[in-house]
C-alpha positions as CSV (number, residue, x, y, z in Angstrom):
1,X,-9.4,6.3,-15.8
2,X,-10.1,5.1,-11.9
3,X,-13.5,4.3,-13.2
4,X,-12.4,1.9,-15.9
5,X,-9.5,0.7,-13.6
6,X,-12.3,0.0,-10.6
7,X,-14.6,-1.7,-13.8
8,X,-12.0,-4.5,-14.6
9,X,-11.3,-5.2,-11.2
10,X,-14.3,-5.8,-10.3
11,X,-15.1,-8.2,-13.4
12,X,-11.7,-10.0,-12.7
13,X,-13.5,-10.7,-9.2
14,X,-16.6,-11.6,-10.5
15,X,-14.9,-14.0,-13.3
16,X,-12.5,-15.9,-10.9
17,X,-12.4,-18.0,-8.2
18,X,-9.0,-19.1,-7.5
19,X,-7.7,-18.4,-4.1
20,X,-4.0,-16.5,-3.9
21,X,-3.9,-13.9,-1.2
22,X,-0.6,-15.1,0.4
23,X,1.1,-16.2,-3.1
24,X,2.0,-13.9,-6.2
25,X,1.7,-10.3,-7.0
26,X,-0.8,-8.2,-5.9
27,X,-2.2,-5.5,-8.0
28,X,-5.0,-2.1,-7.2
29,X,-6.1,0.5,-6.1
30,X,-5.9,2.4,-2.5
31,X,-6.8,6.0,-1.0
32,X,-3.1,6.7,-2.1
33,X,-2.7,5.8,-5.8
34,X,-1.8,2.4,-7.3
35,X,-0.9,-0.2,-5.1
36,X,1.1,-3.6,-5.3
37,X,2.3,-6.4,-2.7
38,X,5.1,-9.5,-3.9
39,X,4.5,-12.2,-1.4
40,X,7.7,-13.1,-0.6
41,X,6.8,-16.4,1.4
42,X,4.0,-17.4,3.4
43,X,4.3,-14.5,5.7
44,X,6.8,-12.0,4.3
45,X,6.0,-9.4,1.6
46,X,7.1,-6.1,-0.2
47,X,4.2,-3.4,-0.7
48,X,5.1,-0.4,-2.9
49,X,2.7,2.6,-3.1
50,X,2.7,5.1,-6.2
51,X,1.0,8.0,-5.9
52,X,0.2,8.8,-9.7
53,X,3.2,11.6,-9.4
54,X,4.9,12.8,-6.8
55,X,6.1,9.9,-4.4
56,X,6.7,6.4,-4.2
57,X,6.9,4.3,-1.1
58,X,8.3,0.6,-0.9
59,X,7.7,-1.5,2.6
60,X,9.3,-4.9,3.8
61,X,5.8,-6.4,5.7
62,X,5.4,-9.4,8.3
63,X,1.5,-10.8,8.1
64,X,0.1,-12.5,11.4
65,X,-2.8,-14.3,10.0
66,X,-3.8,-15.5,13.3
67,X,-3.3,-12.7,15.6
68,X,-7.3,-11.7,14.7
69,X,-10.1,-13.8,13.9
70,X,-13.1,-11.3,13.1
71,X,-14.7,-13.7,10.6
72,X,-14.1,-16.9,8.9
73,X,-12.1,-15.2,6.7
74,X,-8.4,-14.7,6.7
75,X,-8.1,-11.1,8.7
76,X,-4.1,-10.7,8.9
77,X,-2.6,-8.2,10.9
78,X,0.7,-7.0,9.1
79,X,4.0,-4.7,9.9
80,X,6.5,-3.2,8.4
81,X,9.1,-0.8,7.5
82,X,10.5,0.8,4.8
83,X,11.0,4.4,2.4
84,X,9.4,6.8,0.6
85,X,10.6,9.1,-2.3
86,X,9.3,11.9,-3.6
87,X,9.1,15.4,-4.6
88,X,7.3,18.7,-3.6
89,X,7.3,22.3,-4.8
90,X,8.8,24.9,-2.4
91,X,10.2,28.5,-1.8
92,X,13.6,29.4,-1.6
93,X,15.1,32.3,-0.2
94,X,14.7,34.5,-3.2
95,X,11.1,33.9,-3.3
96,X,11.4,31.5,-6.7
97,X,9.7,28.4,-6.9
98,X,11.1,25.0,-7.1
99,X,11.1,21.6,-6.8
100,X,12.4,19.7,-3.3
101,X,13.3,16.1,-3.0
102,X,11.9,14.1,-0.1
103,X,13.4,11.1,2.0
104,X,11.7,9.3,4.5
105,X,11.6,6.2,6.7
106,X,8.7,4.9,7.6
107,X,6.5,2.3,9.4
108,X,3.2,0.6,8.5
109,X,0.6,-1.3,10.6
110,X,-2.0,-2.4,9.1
111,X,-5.3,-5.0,9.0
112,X,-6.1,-7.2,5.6
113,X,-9.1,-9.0,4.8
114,X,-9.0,-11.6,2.3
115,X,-12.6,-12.6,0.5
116,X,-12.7,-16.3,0.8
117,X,-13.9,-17.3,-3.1
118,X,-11.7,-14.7,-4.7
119,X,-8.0,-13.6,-5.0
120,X,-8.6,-10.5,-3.4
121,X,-7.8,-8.4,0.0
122,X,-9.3,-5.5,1.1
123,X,-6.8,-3.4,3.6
124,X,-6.9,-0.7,5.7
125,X,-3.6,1.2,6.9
126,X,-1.7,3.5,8.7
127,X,2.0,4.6,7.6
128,X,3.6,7.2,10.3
129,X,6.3,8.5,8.3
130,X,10.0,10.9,9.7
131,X,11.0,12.6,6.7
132,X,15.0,13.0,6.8
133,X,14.7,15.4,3.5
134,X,12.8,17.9,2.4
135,X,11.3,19.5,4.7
136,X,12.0,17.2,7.8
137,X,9.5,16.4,10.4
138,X,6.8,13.6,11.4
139,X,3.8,12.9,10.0
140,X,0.9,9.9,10.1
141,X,-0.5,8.7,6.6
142,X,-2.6,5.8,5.7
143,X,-4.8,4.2,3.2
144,X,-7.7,2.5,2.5
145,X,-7.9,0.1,-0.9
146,X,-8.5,-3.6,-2.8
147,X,-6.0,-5.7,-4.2
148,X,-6.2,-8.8,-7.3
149,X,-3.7,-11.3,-7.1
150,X,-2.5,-12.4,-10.1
């Protein structure tokens, strides 16, 4: 399925040149499942994170397009907060499996790249998360993926 998902993506890139990296929705793939973003202005989005299963994250993002010019491209450095859900098999006290819920806040800091001809970013992140259920504790996350906008 990730094969014929990376396919059509990549012949929606090849098939378009409209630009739309700061408008719409945002669809793909990242190191962490299915990935969206909702541009909520010109420098305020929402990013949710689905893991194919097990958790779900959903982050409120600021983008600072000019805090780093690598290239003539749009490179956007963006921040943000927000939650993840989820689930995770444990072991209670009687030695029986089951199924914990998870809580967690967390942050997200992150660099885009946006390909000048095409509606498309590539992004690179990291997502330190404190869980408050399930298990407790810190932890550092991140992803790599692409997005089309729609």
């Amino acid at each position: 399925m990730r094969k014929s998902l990376i396919s059509l993506f990549a012949v929606l890139v090849i098939t378009t040149g409209a630009f739309g990296q700061n408008t719409g929705l945002g669809i793909g793939l990242s190191t962490d499942g299915l990935s969206a973003k909702y541009w909520m202005g010109s420098s305020n989005a929402v990013a949710v994170t689905w893991n194919f299963g097990t958790s779900v994250a959903a982050d409120y993002l600021f983008d600072k397009p000019d805090m780093l010019n690598l290239t003539d491209a749009t490179t956007p450095v963006y921040y943000g907060a927000g939650l993840s859900l989820g689930t995770h098999k444990g072991i209670n006290d009687d030695l029986e499996e089951t199924t914990e819920f998870d809580l967690g806040v967390r942050g997200v800091i992150g660099i885009g790249y946006y390909l000048s001809a095409y509606p498309v970013d590539i992004f690179i992140e990291s997502t330190p998360t404190l869980k408050l259920l399930g298990g407790g504790g810190f932890g550092f996350g991140g992803s790599l993926g692409i997005r089309y906008f729609f």
